[in-house]
C-alpha positions as CSV (number, residue, x, y, z in Angstrom):
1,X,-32.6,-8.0,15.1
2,X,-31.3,-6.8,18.2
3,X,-27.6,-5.7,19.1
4,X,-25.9,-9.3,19.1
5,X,-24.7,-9.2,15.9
6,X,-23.0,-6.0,16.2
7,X,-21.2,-7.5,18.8
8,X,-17.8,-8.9,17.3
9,X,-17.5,-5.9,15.5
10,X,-17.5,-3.2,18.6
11,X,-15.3,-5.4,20.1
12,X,-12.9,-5.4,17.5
13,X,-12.9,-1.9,17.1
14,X,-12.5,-1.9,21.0
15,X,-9.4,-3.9,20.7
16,X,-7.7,-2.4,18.0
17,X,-8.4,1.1,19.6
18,X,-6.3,-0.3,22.5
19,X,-4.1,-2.0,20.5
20,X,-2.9,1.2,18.9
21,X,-3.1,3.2,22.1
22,X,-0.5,0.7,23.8
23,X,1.7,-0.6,20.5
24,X,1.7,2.1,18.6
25,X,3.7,1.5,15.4
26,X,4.2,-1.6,16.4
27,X,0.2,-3.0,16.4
28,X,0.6,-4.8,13.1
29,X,3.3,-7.0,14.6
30,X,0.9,-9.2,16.0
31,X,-1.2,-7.6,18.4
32,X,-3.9,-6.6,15.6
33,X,-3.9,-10.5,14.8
34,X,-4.8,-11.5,18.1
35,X,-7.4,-8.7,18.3
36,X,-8.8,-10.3,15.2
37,X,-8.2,-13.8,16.4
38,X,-10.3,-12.6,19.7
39,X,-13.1,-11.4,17.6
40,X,-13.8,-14.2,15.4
41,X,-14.4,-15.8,18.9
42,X,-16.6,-13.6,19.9
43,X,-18.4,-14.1,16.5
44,X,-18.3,-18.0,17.3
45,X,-19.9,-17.3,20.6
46,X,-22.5,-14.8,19.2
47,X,-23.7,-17.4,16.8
48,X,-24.0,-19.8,19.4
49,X,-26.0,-17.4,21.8
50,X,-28.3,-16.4,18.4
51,X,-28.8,-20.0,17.0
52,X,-27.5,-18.7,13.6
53,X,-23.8,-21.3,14.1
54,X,-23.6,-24.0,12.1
55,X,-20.2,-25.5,12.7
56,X,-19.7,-27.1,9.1
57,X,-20.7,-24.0,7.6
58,X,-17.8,-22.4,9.5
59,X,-15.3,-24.7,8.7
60,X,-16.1,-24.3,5.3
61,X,-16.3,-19.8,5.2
62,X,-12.8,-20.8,7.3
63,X,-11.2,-22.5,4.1
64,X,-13.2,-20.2,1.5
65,X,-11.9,-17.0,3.0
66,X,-8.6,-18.2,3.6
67,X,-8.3,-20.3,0.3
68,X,-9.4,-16.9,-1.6
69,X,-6.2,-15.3,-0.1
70,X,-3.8,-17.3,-2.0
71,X,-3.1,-15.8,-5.1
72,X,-2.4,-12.6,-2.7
73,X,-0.1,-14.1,-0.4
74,X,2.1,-15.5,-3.5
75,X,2.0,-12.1,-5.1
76,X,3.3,-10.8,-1.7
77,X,6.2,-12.9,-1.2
78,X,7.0,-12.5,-4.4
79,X,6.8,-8.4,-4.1
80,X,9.4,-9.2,-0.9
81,X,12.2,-11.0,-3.8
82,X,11.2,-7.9,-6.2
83,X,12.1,-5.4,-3.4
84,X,15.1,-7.4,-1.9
85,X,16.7,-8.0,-5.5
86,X,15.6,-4.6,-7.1
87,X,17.8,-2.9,-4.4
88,X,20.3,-5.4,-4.3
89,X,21.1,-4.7,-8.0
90,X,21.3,-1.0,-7.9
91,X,17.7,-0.4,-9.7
92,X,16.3,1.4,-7.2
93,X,19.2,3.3,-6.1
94,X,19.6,4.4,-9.8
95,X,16.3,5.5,-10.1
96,X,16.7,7.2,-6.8
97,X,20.1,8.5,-8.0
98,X,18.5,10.1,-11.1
99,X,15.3,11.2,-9.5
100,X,16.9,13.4,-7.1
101,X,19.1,15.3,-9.6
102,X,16.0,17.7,-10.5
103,X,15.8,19.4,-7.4
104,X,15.8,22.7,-7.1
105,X,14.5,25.9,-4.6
106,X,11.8,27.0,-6.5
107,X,10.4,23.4,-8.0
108,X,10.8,22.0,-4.7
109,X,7.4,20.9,-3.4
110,X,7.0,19.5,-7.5
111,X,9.9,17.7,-6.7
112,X,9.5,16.1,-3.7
113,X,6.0,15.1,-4.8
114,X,7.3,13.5,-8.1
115,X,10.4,12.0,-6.6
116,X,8.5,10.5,-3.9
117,X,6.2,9.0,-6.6
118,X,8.9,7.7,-8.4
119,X,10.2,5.7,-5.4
120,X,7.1,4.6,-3.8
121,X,6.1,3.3,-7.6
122,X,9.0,1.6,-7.9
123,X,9.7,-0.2,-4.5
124,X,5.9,-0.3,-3.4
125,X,6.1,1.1,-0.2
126,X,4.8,4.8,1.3
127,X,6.1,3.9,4.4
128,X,9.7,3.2,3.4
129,X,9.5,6.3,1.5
130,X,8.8,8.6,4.0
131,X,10.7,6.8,6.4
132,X,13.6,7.6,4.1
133,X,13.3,10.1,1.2
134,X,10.8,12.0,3.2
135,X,13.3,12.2,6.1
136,X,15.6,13.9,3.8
137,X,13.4,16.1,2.0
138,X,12.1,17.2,5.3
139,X,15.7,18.7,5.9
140,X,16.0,19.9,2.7
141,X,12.5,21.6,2.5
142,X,13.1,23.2,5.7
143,X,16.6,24.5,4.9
144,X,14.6,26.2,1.9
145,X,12.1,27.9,4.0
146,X,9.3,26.0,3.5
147,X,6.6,25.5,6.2
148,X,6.7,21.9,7.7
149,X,3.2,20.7,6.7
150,X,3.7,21.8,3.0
151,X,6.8,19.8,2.9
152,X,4.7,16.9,4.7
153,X,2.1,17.3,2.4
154,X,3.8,17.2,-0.8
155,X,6.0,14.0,0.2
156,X,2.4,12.0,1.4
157,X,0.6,13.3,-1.7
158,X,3.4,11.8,-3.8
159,X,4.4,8.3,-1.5
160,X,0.8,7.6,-2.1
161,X,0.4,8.4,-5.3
162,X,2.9,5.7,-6.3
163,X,2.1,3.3,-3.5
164,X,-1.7,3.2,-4.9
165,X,0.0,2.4,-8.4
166,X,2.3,0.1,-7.7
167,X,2.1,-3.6,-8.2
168,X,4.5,-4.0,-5.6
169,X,2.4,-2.8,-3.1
170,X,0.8,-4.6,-0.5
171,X,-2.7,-2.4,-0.2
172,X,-3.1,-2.4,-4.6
173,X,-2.1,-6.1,-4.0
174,X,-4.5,-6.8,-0.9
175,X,-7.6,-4.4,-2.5
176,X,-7.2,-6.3,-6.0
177,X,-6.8,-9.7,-4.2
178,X,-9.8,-9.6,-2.1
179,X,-12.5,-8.3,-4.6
180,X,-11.6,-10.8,-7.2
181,X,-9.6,-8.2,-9.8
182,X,-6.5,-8.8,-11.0
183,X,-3.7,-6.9,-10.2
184,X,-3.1,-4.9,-13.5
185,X,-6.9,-4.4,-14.2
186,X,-7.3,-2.9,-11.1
187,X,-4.3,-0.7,-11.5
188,X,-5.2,0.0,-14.7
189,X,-8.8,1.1,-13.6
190,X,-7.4,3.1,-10.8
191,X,-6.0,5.6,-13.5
192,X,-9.2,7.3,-14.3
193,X,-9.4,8.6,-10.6
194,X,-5.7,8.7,-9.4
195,X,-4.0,10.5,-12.3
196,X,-6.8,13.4,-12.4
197,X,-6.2,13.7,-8.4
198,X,-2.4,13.5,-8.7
199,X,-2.4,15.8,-11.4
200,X,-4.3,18.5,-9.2
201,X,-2.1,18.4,-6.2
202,X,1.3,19.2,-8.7
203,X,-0.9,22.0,-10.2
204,X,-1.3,23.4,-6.4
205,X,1.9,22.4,-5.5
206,X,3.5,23.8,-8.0
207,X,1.9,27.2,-8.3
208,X,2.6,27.5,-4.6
209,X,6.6,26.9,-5.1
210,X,6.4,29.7,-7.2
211,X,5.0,32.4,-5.0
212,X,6.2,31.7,-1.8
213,X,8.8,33.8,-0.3
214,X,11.6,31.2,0.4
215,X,15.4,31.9,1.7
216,X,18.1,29.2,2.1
217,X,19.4,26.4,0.3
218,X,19.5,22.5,0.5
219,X,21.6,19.8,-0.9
220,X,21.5,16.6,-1.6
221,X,25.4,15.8,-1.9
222,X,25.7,13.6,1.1
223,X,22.8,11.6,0.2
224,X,23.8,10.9,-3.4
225,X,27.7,10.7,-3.0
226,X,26.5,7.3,-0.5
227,X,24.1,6.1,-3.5
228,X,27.1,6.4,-5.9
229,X,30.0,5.3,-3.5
230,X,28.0,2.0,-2.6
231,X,26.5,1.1,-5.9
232,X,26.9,1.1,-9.7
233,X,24.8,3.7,-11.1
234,X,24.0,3.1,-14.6
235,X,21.5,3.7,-17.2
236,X,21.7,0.0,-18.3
237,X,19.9,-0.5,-15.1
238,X,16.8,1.2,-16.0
239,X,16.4,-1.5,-18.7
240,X,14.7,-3.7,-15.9
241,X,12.0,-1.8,-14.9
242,X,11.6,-0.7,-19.0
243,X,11.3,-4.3,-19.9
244,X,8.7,-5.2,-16.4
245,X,6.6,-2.0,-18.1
246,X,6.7,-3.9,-21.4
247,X,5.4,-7.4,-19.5
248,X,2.8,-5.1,-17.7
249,X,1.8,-3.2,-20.3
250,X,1.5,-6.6,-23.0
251,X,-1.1,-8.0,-19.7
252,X,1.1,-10.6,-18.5
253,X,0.1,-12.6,-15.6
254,X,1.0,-10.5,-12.8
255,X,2.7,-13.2,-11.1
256,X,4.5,-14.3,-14.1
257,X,5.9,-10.4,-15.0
258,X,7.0,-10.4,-10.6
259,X,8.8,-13.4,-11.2
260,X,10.6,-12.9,-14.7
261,X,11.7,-9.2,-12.4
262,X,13.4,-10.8,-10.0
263,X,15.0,-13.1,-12.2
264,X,16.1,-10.3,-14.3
265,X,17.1,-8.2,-11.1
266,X,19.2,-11.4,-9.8
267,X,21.0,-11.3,-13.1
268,X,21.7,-7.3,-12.8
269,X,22.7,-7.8,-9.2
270,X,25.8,-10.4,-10.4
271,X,27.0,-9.3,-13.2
272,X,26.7,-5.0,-11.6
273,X,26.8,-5.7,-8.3
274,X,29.1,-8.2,-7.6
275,X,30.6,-6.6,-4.1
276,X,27.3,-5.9,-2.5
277,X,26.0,-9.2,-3.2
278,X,28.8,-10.9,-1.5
279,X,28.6,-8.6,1.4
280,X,24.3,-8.9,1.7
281,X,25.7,-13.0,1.6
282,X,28.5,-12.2,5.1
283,X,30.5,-14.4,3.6
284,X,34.2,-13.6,3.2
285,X,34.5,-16.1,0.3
286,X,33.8,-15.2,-3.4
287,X,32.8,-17.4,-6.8
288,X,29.5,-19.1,-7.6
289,X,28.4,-20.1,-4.2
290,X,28.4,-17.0,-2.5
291,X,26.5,-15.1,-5.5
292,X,24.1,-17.7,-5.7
293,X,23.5,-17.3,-1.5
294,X,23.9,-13.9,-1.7
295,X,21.2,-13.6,-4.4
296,X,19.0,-15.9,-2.7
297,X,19.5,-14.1,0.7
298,X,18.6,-10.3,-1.3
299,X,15.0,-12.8,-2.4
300,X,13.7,-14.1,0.9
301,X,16.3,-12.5,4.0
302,X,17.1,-8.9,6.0
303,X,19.6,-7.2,3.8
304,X,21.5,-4.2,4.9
305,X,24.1,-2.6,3.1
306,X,26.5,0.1,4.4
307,X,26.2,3.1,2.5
308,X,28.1,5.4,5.3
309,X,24.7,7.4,5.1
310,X,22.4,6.8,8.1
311,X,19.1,8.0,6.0
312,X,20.2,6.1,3.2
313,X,20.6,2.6,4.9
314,X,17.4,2.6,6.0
315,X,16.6,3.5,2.7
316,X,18.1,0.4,0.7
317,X,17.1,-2.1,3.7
318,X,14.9,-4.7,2.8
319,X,13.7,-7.8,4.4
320,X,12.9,-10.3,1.3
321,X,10.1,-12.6,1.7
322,X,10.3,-13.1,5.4
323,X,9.0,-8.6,5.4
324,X,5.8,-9.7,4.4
325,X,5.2,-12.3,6.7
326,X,3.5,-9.9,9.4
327,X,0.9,-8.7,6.3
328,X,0.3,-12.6,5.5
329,X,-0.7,-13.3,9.1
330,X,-2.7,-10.5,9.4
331,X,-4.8,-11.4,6.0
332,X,-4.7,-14.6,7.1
333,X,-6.5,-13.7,11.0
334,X,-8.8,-11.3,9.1
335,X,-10.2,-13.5,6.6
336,X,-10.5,-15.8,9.9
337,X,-12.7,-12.6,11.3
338,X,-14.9,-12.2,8.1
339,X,-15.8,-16.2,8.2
340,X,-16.7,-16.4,11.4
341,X,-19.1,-13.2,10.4
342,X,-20.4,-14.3,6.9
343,X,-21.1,-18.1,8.9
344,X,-23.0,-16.6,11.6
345,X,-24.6,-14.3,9.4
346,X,-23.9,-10.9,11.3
347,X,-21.9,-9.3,8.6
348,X,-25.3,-10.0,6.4
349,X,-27.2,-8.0,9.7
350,X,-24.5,-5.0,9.2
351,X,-24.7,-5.3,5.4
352,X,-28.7,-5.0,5.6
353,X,-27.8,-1.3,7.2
354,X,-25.7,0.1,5.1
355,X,-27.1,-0.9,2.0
356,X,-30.4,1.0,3.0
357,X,-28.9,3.7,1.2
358,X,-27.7,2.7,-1.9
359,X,-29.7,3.5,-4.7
360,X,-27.3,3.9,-7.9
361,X,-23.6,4.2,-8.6
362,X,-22.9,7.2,-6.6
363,X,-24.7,5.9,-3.5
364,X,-22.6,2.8,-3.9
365,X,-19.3,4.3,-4.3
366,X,-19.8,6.9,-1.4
367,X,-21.5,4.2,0.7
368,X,-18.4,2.1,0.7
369,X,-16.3,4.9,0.9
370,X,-18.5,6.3,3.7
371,X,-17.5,2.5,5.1
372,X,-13.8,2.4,4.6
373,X,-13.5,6.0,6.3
374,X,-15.4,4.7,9.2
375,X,-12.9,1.6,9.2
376,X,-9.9,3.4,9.2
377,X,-11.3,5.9,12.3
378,X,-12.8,3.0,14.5
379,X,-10.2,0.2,13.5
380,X,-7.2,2.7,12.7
381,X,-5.7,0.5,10.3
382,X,-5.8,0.5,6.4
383,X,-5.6,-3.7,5.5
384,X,-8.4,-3.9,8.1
385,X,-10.4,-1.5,6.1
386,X,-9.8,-2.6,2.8
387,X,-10.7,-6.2,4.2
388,X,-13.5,-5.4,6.1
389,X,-14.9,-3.0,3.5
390,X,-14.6,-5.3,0.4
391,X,-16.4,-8.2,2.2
392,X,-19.4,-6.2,2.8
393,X,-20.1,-4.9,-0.2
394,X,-18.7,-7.6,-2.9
395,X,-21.9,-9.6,-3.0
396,X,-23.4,-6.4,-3.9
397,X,-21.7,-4.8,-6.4
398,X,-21.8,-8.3,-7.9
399,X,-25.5,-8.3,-7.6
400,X,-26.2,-5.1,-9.3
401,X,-24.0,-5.8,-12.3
402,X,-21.0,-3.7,-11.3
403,X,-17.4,-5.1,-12.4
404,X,-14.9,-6.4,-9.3
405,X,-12.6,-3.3,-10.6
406,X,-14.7,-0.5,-9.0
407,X,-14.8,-2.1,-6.0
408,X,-11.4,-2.7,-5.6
409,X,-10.8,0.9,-7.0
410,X,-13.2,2.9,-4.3
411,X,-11.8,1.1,-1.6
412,X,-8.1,2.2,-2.6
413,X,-9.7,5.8,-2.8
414,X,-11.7,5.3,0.3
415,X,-8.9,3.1,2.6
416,X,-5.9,3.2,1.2
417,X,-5.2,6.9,0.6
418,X,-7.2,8.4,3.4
419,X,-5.2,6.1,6.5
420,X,-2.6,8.4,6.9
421,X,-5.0,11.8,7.7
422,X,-6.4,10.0,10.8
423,X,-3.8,11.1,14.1
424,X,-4.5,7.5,15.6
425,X,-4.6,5.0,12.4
426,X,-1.1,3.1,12.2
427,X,-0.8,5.1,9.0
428,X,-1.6,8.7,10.5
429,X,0.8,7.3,13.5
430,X,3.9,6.1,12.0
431,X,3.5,9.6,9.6
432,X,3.6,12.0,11.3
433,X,6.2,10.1,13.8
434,X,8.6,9.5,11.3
435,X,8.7,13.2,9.4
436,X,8.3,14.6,12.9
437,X,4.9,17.0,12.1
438,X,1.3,16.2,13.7
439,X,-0.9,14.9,11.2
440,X,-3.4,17.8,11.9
441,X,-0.6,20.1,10.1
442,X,0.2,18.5,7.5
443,X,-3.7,17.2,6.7
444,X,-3.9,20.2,4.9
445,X,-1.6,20.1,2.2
446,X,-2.3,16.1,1.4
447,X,-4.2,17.2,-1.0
448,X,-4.2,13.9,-3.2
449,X,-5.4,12.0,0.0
450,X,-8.3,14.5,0.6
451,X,-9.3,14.7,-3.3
452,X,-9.4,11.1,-3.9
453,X,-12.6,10.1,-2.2
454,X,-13.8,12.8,-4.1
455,X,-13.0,12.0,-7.2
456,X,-14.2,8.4,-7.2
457,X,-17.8,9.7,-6.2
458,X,-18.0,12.5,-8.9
459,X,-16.4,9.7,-11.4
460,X,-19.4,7.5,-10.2
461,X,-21.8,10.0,-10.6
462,X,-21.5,11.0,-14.0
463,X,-20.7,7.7,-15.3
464,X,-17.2,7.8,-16.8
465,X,-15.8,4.3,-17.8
466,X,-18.2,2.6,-15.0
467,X,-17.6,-0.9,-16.1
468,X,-20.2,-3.6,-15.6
469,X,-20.2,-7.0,-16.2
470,X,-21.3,-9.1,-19.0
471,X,-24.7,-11.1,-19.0
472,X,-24.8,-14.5,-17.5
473,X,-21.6,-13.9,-15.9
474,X,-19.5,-12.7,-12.8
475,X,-16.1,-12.3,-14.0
476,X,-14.1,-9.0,-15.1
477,X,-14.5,-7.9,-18.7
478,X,-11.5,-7.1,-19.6
């Protein structure tokens, strides 16, 4: 078979490698899509070289690929109008605002973990939460006494703990989209590994709060005085995210429960916000028009608000619809990348290797995990891994009976959770830059990020709630 069709994909990890090296935190805003725009050429050229190119065959994996994406990249605009109009109308900040009441000295790293689940659940984001909660808990935790990667670890463990659960999230969003699950099947499924994993970590978490020898004292005043002097903090509020539960939990269409939020969350933001959504507007004037731009500007634009807390504004910044542009491209460039190497056929060559080793459930799950690992290491970048991964093995999984849902769940537990414990993925980068501790201290203490892997395999290998599609068919059973 020779070395030529292993090509594209050295020199994509050649490029990324690079990539992060010289952008750092700022590869995904554009440099990765070139690298993968680069690659597919390289795949083009291969296939020419090898005879295996047939140019209407690569049109056509162009528009499959790409044509597959679109239920994902509607769901991801429509997470940006969730975000901008959830923080907009004080939902967030409420929960935030509640959340943070129940810290205390000795529950601390419990805390931190929970709170930080509560938030990344809610707006869908790990980054944003460590960006921001994490940078305060950091202070706090350190004020306390507490070592600086068990403070790391307990903020990661619970930012992706609700990141991996959240249907606002890109990476559930992305994993569920390009297996073929839907959203809340695949969440759903991801329960039977992530709560067991989650639930672990608290138990260490928690017996350690108890038995360290800590000094000091932190507060929080600052932080919440800004969330109650800038918005209206009520427990009406909560009724939103109650009634999206209710939508989610009755299996509406996952687009039709993100839209019915936002409309819900546009009418909290007038009729509790009315201030803050004139400001988010700039305009000086007041009435119908400027709610309805200021509403429409909290769905698709950059919205700050002024809380007089530095933390806290980056906190409640969001950037609408036009935020997930830079994830859209990238899908969009990768799905360019995995039809140039499904037309040529070299992702069929690399497929043939792998797959030498599955021989059952377990040796399936830690096969792709084994995969998405390797991703995030050579490619150092979760969507890439998730991407990659899920294209090599859905055929298969398919072919041996297995469900879409435990793909899509093994590569959350391989890709998603694992990014941030490698020093050079963008994850591990923009980490351990933000809360300002190397990722080799605080990999230590992330122990939901380590157990997860784990978990999936030993859930594989005994069997437990392994679903497999019906006969004479290749859709979900739900």
């Amino acid at each position: 078979m020779g070395i030529l069709p292993f090509i594209p994909f050295l020199v994509l990890i050649l490029l990324i490698t690079c990539c992060v090296a010289v952008f750092g935190n700022a590869t995904l805003d554009g440099a990765s899509q070139v690298s993968l725009l680069i690659a597919s050429a390289v795949s083009v050229l291969v296939g020419y070289l090898s005879k295996k190119l047939d140019w209407e065959n690569l049109e056509e994996e162009f528009s499959a690929k790409i044509s597959s994406c679109a239920p994902a990249i509607i769901i991801l605009l429509l997470i940006g109008a969730i975000g901008g109009t959830w923080m907009v109308s004080g939902i967030v900040p409420t929960m935030i605002y509640y959340g943070m009441q129940i810290i205390q000295p000795e529950w601390f790293l419990v805390s931190s973990s929970l709170l930080c689940a509560l938030v990344s659940l809610m707006i869908g984001s790990s980054w944003t939460t460590v960006a921001t909660i994490g940078v305060a808990l950091m202070g706090i935790g350190k004020a306390h006494g507490f070592a600086d990667g068990w403070i790391a670890g307990s903020i990661i463990t619970g930012a992706y703990f609700g990141d991996k659960l959240s249907p606002l999230s890109d990476t559930t969003v992305l994993a569920s989209s390009v297996s073929g699950t839907p959203l809340f099947t695949h969440i759903r499924y991801m329960l039977y590994t992530t709560v067991p994993t989650f639930c672990v970590s608290i138990l260490v978490f928690f017996v350690a709060g108890l038995t360290m020898d800590v000094s000091g004292s932190g507060n929080v005043t600052e932080f919440m005085d800004g969330i109650q002097r800038t918005f209206v903090i009520s427990p009406w509020l909560l009724l939103v995210p109650v009634l999206t539960g209710v939508m989610i939990a009755r299996r509406w269409p996952s687009m039709v429960v993100l839209f019915m939020a936002i409309l819900l969350a546009a009418v909290v933001a007038v009729l509790f916000q009315p201030g803050l959504v004139h400001q988010v507007n700039t305009d000086a004037n007041e009435g119908f028009i400027s709610a309805y731009r200021g509403v429409m500007q909290a769905c698709y634009g950059d919205n700050q608000i002024e809380t007089g807390v530095p933390m806290l504004n980056e906190l409640v910044h969001t950037s609408g619809m036009a935020g997930m542009m830079p994830t859209i491209w990238l899908i969009i460039c990768a799905q360019t990348f995995g039809g140039a190497v499904t037309a040529t056929g070299q992702l069929k060559d690399l497929m043939r290797h792998v797959l030498r080793f599955v021989k059952g459930t377990a040796s399936l799950v830690s096969s792709t995990i084994c995969t998405c690992l390797f991703c995030n290491i050579a490619m150092a970048d979760q969507y890439l891994s998730i991407m990659l991964s899920s294209s090599i093995f859905k055929d298969t999984y398919q072919e041996q009976g297995y469900e879409s849902r435990l793909l899509s769940r093994t590569c959350e537990d391989g890709a998603t959770v694992t990014s941030v414990l490698v020093p050079w993925n963008t994850c591990g980068l923009t980490q351990s830059t933000v809360l300002g501790v190397s990722t080799l201290t605080y990999l230590p203490y992330c122990f939901f990020n380590i157990l997860s892997p784990f978990t999936s395999i030993i859930v594989a290998a005994i069997g437990w709630k392994i679903k497999r599609l019906a006969k004479n068919t290749s859709h979900v059973v739900q």
